[in-house]
C-alpha angles and dihedrals in degrees: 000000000000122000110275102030101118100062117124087249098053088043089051088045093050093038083054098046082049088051087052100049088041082055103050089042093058096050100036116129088218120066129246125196131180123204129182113197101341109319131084116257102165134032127157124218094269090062093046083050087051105051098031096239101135105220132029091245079072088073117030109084095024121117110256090226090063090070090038115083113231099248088069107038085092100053090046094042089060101044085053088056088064096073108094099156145038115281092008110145142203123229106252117286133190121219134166115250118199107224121223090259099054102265121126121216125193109225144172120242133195111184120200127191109229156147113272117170089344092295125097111259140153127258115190127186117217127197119190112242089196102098085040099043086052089038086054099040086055096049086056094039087052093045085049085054087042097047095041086049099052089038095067097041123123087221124077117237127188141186117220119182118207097270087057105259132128118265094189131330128208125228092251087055093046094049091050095050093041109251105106099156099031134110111236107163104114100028134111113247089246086076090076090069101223123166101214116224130183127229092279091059087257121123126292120223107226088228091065097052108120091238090054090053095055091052102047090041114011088240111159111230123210124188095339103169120202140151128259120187108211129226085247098052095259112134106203120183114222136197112209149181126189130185130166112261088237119015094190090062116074082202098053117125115235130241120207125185133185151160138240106239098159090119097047083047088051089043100050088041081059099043083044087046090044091055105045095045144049119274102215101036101027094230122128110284123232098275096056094045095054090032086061086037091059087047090055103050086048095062111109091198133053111328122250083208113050098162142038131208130192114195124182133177107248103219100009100138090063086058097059090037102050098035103015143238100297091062090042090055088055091053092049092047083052092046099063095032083064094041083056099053083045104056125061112258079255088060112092111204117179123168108239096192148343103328099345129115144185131200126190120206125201126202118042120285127206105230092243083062100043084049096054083044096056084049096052091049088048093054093045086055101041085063111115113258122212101212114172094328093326130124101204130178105205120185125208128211129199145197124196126213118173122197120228128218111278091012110182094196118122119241079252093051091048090050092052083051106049086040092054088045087047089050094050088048090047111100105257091247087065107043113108106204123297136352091241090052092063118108119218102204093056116185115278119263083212 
């Protein structure tokens, strides 16, 4: 004790820091407890509230080991061991107490060796686990919602952390990528062995995945569709979103879901494909060749489409009349098989009626050339076709319209010229009237 301690102010000073402790150890939330020698000589309200004694005069004289269940007298009993001097402490401990009613309770200790009533005792802090342990059970019971949930959904869902490896992978995800029975939890994502495509089937950096990009940027990522090529050859189609788990932490992983959508992709190219070309031959229909067409002649450059042909089945009509339209639609099937071996892959050849078709060219063609094209067509078309037991000899005539530079024709103008030029270049014993009496849209064979 330092000189000067004992003056009426520093006593004052000492008695009122005791007040103060006494104070805070009375209303603490926690309880605190003291034993000397085994049995309890101390204990604030806190500590009565915790083991259901009543009163105070429930705990002190009791032996400690009574509130303390069996399987953890040991344990206590040794870390008590460890306090050799005053004001030595333990790091903090949980153990389970038994209350006076039965009950047990898990709680957390910190024992101090210290001075109580000039003699050495113990003082132990205790704080009550129960609103932890509850607040803990329904966090697992609500990632076990969480997890069983996930784990039935259609859509795939993964966790990425920010080194690029999976956090955790639900069934649906594992059965798109391919990797229904591995285990996957640990592993880059490299170790899926996709091959990454955009949404034009051509490869995919890994740096512009969507999943890449919210981690790299925290950028969250809605409906981005892109292309993966599974180990086993399957190419799937996938619709996916990817945010960060916590976007408030620089540090957060990364989940990303999305669906398959490769089925409804192949449906609504179908439906796309079903309503730009001709049911019955495969061509372009009417509409995709004008609407080209239309491309073409706005074009302010050169033109992709320098020439139009217009090619019609002379005598067709006997065909489907004679033999009917089963036949007719065979012929049909064989005609622009044979326009199509005719033209270049640049060409783009669609039947705009019955037994009427259009070709577009593209790149610029000397007449002569133009001239030695229409009669190769012509003689493609003039082989006999078998058609259902038939032998048939169909002819073909033509009309040519070229389109000049700067044309200010409509798609509708260029189809009246290349028909007229078709009906001049048609033999006198089938032609039908005049030119402007054709109709463009003639009734299907099919």
């Amino acid at each position: 004790m330092i000189a000067g301690d004992d003056r009426p102010d520093a006593l004052a000073d000492a008695e009122q820091l005791a007040q103060r402790y006494r104070t805070l150890v009375e209303h603490s939330p926690d309880g605190v407890l003291v034993h000397e020698g085994g049995v309890i000589v101390y204990a604030n309200p806190a500590m009565v509230r915790l083991l259901a004694v009543g009163t105070i005069d429930g705990l002190v004289g009791q032996p400690l080991i009574r509130f303390v269940h069996p399987d953890w007298v040991p344990d206590m009993l040794t870390r008590i061991d460890r306090l050799t001097a005053s004001g030595d402490a333990l790091e903090p401990a949980e153990l389970t107490l038994l209350r006076a009613d039965g009950q047990t309770v898990e709680v957390e200790t910190v024992p101090v060796l210290t001075v109580w009533q000039d003699r050495m005792a113990y003082q132990v802090v205790i704080h009550d686990l129960t609103a932890q342990r509850r607040a803990e059970a329904a966090q697992r019971r609500a990632e076990q919602h969480y997890a069983t949930v996930v784990s039935q959904l259609e859509e795939g869902v993964v966790v990425i952390d920010r080194n690029g490896r999976i956090e955790s992978i639900n069934p649906a995800a594992r059965r798109i990528f391919g990797h229904p029975d591995d285990e996957l939890i640990g592993l880059p994502l490299d170790a899926l062995a996709l091959a990454l495509l955009d949404t034009h089937a051509q490869p995919l950096p890994p740096a512009r995945h969507p999943l890449a990009r919210t981690l790299a940027t925290g950028e969250t990522i809605s409906r981005h569709v892109f292309g993966i090529d599974r180990p086993d050859g399957q190419r799937r189609w996938l619709s996916a979103s990817s945010r960060l788990l916590n976007p408030e932490d620089p540090a957060s992983s990364a989940v990303a879901s999305f669906n398959d959508i490769t089925e409804y992709r192949a449906s609504r190219r179908q439906l796309e494909y079903q309503a730009s070309h001709d049911p019955l031959t495969g061509l372009a229909n009417r509409s995709l060749v004008l609407s080209q067409l239309a491309a073409a002649l706005g074009t302010p450059a050169a033109q992709p489409v320098t020439t139009v042909l217009f090619i019609d089945l002379d005598g067709f009509k006997g065909i489907n009349d004679t033999l009917g339209h089963a036949v007719g639609d065979t012929v049909l099937q064989i005609v622009a098989q044979r326009l199509q071996r005719g033209l270049r892959p640049a060409d783009v050849v669609g039947r705009i009626g019955g037994d009427e078709f259009l070709a577009l060219l593209s790149g610029r063609a000397l007449p002569v050339d133009l001239d030695a094209l229409v009669t190769r067509l012509r003689a493609a078309m003039s082989e006999p076709i078998i058609a259902r037991g038939h032998r048939i000899h169909v002819a073909a005539s033509i009309g040519v319209t070229p389109l000049r530079p700067g044309d200010t024709r409509t798609p509708e103008a260029v189809l009246h010229d290349a028909d007229r030029a078709m009906y001049r270049a048609k033999p006198a014993a089938h032609r039908e009237g005049g030119a402007l009496e054709r109709r463009p849209n003639s009734t299907h064979a099919s």
